[in-house]
C-alpha positions as CSV (number, residue, x, y, z in Angstrom):
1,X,-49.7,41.3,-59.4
2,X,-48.8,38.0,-61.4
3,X,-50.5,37.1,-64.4
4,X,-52.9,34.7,-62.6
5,X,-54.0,37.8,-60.2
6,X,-54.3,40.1,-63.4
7,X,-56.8,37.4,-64.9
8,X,-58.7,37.0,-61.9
9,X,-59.1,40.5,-61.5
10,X,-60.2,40.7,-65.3
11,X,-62.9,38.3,-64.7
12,X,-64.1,40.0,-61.2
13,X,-64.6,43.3,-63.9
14,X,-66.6,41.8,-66.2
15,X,-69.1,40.2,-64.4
16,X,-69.5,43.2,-62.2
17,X,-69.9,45.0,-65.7
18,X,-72.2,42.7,-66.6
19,X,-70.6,41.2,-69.3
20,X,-72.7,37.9,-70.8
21,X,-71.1,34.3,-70.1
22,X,-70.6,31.9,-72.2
23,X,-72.6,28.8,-72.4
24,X,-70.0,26.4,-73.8
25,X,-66.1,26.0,-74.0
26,X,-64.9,28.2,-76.6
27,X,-63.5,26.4,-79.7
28,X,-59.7,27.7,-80.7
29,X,-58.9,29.8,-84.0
30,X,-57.8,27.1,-86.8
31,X,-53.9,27.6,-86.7
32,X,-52.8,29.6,-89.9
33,X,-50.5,27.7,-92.6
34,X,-46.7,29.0,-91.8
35,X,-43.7,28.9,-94.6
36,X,-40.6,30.7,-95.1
37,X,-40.7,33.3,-97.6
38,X,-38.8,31.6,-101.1
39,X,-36.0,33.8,-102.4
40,X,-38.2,34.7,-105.2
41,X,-40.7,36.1,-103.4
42,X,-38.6,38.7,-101.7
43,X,-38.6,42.2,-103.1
44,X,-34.8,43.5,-103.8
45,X,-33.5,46.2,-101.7
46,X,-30.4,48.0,-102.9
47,X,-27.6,47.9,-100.9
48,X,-26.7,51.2,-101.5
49,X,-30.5,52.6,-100.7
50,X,-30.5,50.5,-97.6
51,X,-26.9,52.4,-96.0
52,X,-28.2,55.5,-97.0
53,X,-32.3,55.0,-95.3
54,X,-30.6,53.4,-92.2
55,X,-27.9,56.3,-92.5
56,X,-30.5,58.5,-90.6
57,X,-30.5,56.8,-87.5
58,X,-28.1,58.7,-85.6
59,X,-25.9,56.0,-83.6
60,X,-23.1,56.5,-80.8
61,X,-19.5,54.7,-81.6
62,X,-17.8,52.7,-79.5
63,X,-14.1,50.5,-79.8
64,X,-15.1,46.7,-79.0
65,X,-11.5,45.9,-76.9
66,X,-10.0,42.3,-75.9
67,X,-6.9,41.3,-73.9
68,X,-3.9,39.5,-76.0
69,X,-4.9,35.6,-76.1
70,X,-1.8,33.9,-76.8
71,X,-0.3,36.2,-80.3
72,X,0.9,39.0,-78.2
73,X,-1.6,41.8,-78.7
74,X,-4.7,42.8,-77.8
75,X,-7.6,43.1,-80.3
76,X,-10.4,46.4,-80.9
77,X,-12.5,47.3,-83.7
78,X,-15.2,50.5,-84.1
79,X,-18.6,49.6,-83.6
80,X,-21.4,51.1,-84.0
81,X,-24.3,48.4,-83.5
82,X,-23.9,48.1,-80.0
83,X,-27.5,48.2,-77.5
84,X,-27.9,47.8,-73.9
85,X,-30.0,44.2,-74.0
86,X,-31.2,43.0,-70.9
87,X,-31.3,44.2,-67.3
88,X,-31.7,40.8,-65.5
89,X,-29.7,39.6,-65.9
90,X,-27.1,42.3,-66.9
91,X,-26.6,42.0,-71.3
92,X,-25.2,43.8,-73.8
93,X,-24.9,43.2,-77.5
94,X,-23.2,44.0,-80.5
95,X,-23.0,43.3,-84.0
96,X,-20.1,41.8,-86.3
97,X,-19.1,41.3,-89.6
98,X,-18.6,37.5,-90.2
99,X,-15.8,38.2,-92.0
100,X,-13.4,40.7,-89.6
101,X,-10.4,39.5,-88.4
102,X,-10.4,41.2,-85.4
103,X,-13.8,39.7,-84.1
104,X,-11.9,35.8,-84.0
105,X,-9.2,37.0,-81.6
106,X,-12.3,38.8,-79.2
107,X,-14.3,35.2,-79.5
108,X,-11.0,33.5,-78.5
109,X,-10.4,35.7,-75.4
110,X,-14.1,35.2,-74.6
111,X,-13.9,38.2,-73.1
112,X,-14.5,42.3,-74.5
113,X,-15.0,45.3,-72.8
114,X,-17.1,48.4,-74.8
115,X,-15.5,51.7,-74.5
116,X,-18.3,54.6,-75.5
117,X,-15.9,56.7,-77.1
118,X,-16.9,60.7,-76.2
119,X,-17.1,63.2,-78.4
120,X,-13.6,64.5,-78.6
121,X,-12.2,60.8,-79.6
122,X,-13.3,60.8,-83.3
123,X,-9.9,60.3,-84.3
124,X,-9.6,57.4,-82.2
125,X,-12.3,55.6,-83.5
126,X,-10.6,56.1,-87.3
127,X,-7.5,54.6,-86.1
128,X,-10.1,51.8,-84.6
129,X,-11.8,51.2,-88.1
130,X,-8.6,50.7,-89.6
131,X,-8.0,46.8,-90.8
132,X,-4.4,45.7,-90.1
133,X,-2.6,48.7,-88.5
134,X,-1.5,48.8,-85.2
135,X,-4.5,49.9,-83.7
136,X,-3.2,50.5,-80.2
137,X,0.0,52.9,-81.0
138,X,0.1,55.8,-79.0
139,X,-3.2,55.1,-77.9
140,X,-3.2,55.2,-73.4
141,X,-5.4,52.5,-71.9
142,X,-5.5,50.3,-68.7
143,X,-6.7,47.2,-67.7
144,X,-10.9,46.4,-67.1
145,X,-11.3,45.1,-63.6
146,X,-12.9,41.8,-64.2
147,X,-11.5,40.8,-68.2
148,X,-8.2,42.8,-68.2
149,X,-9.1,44.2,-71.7
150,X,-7.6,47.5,-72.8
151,X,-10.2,50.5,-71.1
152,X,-9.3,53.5,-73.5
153,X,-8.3,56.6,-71.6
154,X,-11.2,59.3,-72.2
155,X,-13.9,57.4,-73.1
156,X,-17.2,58.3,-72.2
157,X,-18.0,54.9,-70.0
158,X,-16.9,51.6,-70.6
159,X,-18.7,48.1,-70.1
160,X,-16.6,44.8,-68.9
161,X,-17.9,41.2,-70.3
162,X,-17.5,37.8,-70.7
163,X,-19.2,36.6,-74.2
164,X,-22.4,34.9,-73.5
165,X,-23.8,33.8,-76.4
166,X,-23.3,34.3,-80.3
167,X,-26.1,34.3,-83.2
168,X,-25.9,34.5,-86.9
169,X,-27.7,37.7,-88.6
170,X,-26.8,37.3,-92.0
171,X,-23.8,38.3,-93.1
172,X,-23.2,40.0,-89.2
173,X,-22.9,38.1,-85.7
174,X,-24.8,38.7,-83.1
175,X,-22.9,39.1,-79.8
176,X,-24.2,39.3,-76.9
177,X,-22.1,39.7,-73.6
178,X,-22.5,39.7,-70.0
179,X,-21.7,42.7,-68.0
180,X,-19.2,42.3,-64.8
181,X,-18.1,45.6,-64.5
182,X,-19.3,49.3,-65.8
183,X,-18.5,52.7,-65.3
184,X,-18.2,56.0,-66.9
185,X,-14.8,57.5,-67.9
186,X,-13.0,60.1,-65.9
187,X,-15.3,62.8,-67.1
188,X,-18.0,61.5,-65.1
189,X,-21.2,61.6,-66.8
190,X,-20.6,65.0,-68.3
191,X,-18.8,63.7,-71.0
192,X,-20.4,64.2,-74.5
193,X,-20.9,61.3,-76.5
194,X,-19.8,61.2,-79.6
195,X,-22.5,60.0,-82.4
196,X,-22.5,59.2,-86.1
197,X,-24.9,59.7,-89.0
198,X,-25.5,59.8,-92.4
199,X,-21.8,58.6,-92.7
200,X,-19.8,61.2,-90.5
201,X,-19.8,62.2,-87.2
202,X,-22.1,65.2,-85.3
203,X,-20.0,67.8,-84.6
């Protein structure tokens, strides 16, 4: 039922119920005054009391994986802000310091693929969170069906995009990417995830 159907039905109720009618059109609310909030008006939040609160929501990891575009080697990074975001059509998202290095290199591919790293792969994701080592040494990967980025051997499951659209969130990006290809890694679904919080991972 639409939202015109709904409404008629909503009106069929009320006079059935008896509800009174209105003489006269109904005037609208006055619009309530709107402003930003100044600076000064904001009350501070520590950034050290704001890791450790949002510590306790218990996250999964994944590696955030590109193809080379045009330097040679492919690009990842560890990431934890990563959500499923739409269903129709098919988004994901995930979050990104403005200032990594490794996030130009994905926006210049224009493609990513996720890889939900399992339980087991905690020392991957280290290596992953590293900044400037060779991230993909003695690490075994393949190629994503649709973006050819590097799908991490033992992951979990693994999500192949094209970037769809970027947003600023302060002093993070917004990135949110459009699925071509998914699966789960050769595990099947029994594979454990593996989760982080209050600054290490569940064991």
């Amino acid at each position: 039922m639409g939202h015109a159907g709904m409404a008629a039905a909503a009106v069929r109720y009320l006079r059935s119920a008896g509800a009174p009618t209105v003489a006269g059109p109904v005037e609208a609310l006055p619009r309530p005054d709107l402003r930003a909030v100044g600076d000064d008006e904001r009350a501070p939040v520590d950034p050290a009391e704001f890791r450790r609160v949002l510590g306790h929501f218990a996250t999964g990891v994944t590696v955030v994986t590109a193809p080379a575009a045009g330097d040679g080697d492919p690009a990842g990074f560890a990431c934890q802000s990563f959500a499923s975001l739409s269903l129709d059509p098919p988004l994901i998202c995930f979050m990104v310091g403005r200032t990594s290095a490794t996030w130009p290199r994905i926006a210049r591919a224009g493609v990513f693929c996720v890889n939900v790293l399992g339980a087991h792969q905690g020392d991957l994701c280290r290596g992953f969170a590293v900044s400037g080592a060779d991230k993909f040494a003695g690490v075994a990967h393949d190629a994503a069906p649709v973006s050819g980025s590097p799908r991490l051997a033992g992951a979990a499951a693994w999500i192949d995009c094209t970037v769809h659209a970027v947003h600023t969130g302060g002093d993070h990006l917004i990135v949110v990417g459009r699925v071509h290809a998914l699966g789960t890694g050769g595990g099947g679904d029994g594979v454990p995830p593996l989760l982080f919080h209050k600054g290490r991972f569940l064991t």
